[in-house]
Residue, then its C-alpha position, 0 to 999 in steps of 0.5 A: x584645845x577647845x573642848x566645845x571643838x571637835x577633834x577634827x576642828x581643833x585640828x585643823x585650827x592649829x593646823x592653820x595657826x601654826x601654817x601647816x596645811x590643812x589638807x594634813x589633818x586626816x594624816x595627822x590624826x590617823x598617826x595618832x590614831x584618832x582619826x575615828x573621833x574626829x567629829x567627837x567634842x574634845x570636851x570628851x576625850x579622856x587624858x590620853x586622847x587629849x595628849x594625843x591629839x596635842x602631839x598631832x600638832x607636831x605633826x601639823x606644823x613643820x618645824x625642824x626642832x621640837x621640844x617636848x617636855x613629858x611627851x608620853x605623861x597619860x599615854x598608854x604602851x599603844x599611844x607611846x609607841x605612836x609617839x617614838x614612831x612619829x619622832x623617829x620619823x622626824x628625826x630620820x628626816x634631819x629633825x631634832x628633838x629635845x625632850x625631857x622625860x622620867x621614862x624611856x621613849x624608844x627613840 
């Protein structure tokens, strides 16, 4: 992440590195929850916020396999919950997931 970019826009630059639309970001970031920070500097988000807004990406870029090591590192009980929803999601729609982690995810 750019820290001199906003939510928002580092959004949306990945979105458009990795292919996805850009129309998709608002989406994105309200699964995440960040959606009320989108005009604030990355620079500002606290650890969890910066997890979570790496993990927007997941969902910005339609890849069939996503591989995640320690996915829920800095994450709260909310935000980890926002996580097992997201993968579950992609895996009821014939995604796979590899992830390597030292807690349970719920999925």
């Amino acid at each position: 992440m750019k820290a001199s970019l906003t939510v928002a826009e580092n959004a949306e630059f990945w979105a458009r590195y990795l292919g996805g639309p850009a129309n998709g970001v608002p989406a994105a970031l309200e699964r995440f929850s960040l959606a009320d920070l989108g005009a604030i500097p990355a620079a500002y988000l606290s650890a969890g916020q910066k997890r979570r807004l790496g993990l927007v990406r997941l969902l910005l870029a339609k890849r069939p396999v996503w591989l995640l090591d320690e996915p829920a590192v800095s994450l709260d009980a909310a935000s980890q919950a926002l996580l097992a929803a997201a993968v579950n999601r992609h895996l009821a729609g014939s995604g796979v997931v590899v992830a390597a982690t030292h807690q349970p995810l719920g999925f």
